[in-house]
VEXPAPA-210171 format. One record per residue: x, y, z of N, C-alpha, C, O in turn; residue in three letters. Coordinates in steps of 0.2 Angstrom, whole numbers, plus 5000, padded with zeros to 4 digits. Layout:
<atoms>
XYZXYZXYZXYZALA;...
</atoms>
This chain:
<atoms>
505650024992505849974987505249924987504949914992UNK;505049894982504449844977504549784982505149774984UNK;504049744984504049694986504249654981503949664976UNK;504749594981504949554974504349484976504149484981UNK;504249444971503549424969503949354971504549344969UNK;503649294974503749244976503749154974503249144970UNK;504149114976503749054973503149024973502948984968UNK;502749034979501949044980501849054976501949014972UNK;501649134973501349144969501549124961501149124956UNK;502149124960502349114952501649034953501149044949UNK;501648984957501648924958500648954957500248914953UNK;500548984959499649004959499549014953498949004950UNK;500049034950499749064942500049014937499949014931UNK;500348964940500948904936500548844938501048804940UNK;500148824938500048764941500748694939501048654943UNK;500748704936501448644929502048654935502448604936UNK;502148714939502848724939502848704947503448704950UNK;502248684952502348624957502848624960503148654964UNK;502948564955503648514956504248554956504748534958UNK;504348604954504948664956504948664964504448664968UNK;505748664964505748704972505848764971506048804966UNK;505748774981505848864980506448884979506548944977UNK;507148844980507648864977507648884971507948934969UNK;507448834966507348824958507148904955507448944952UNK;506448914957505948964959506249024960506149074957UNK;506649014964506849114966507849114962508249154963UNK;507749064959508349084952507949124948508149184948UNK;507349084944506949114938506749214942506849264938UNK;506549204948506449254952507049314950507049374948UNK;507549294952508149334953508349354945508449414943UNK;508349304941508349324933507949404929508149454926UNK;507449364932506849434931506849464934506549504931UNK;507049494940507249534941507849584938507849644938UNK;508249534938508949574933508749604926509149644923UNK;508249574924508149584919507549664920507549714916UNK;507249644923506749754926507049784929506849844930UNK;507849764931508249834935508149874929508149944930UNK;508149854923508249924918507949934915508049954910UNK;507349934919506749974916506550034920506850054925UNK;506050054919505850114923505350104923505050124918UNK;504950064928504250034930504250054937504750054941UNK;503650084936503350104942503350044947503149984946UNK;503650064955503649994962503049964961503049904961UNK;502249994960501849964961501649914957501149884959UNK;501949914949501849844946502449814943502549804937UNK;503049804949503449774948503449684951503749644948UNK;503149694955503149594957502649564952502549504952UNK;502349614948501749574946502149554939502049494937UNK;502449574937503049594931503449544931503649514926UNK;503749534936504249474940503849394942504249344942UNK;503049394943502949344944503049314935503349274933UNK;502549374931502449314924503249314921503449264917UNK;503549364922504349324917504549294921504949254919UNK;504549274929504849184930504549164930504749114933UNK;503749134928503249084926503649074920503749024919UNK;503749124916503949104906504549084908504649024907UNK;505249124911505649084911505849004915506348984915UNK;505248974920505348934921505048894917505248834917UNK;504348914913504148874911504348824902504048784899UNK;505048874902505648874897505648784897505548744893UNK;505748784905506248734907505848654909506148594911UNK;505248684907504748624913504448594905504148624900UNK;504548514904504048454900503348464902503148434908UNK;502948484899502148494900501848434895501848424889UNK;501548374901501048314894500448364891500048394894UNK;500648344883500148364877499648334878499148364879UNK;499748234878499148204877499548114882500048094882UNK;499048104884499148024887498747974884498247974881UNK;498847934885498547854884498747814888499347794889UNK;497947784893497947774900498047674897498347644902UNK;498047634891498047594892498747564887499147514888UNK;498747614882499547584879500147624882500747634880UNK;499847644887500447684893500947724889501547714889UNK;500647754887500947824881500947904884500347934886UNK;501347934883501148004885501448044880501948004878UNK;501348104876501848164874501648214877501148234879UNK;502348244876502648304880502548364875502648344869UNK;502448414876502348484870503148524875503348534880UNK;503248534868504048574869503948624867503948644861UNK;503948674873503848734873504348784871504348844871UNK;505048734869505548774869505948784860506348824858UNK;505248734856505348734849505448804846505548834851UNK;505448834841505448884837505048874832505148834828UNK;504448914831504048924828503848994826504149034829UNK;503449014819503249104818502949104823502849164825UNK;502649064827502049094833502349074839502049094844UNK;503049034840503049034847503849044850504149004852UNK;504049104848504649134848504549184854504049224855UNK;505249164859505349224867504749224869504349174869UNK;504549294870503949284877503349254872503049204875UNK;503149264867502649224865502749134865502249094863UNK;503049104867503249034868502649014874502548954876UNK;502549064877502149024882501749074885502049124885UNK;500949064889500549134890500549174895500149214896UNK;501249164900501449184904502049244902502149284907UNK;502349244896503049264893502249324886502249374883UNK;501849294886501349334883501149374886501249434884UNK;500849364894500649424898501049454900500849504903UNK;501749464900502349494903502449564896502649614896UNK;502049514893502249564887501749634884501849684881UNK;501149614886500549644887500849704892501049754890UNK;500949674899500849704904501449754903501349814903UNK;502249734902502649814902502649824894503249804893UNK;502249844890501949894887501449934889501249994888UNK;501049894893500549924895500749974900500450034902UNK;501449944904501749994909502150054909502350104912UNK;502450024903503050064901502850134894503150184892UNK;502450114892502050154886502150224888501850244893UNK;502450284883502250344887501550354883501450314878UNK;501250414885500550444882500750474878501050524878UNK;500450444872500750514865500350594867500150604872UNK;500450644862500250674862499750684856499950694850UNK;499250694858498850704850498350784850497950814854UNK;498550794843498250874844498050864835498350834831UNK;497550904835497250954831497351004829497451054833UNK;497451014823497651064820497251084816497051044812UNK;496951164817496351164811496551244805496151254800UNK;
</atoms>
């Protein structure tokens, strides 16, 4: 059985998500994984598969400041959770983007290509 991918690590690749506990963390964890039981990925990149979709789905959940202002004590927050043409499901965030790279990149069978002459 695949080592399942942990909140250290979501947390190295998440800087933002810190302030998450490990309890918090191994919800998003256990998500993602119910979510690759139904796939047919190879054990050897399955934590890595599990770290980036609970980074994206926690990072659903996490207020990131856009921009601050240190003297009229102003902050905005970018919401990550808007609906846009460009930031729709895993494209919403670049975590939810490499999950998306990677099982295809995992999951792709090899066509077969032939020449016919």
């Amino acid at each position: 059985m695949a080592q399942d991918t942990t909140p250290e690590k979501i947390r190295s690749i998440a800087k933002h998500l810190r302030s998450l506990s490990d309890t918090d963390l191994n919800l998003y964890i256990e998500d993602a994984k119910a979510e690759l039981d139904e796939e047919k990925i190879p054990e050897k990149y399955q934590e890595r598969l599990q770290r980036y979709l609970a980074a994206h789905l926690a990072s659903l959940n996490v207020r990131r400041v856009s921009s601050q202002k240190v003297d009229g004590m102003s902050q905005t927050f970018s919401d990550s959770n808007r609906t846009s043409v460009k930031s729709v499901g895993l494209d919403s965030t670049p975590y939810g983007q490499e999950f998306a790279r990677l099982i295809k990149k995992y999951t792709s069978r090899p066509s077969l290509k032939l020449t016919v002459f």
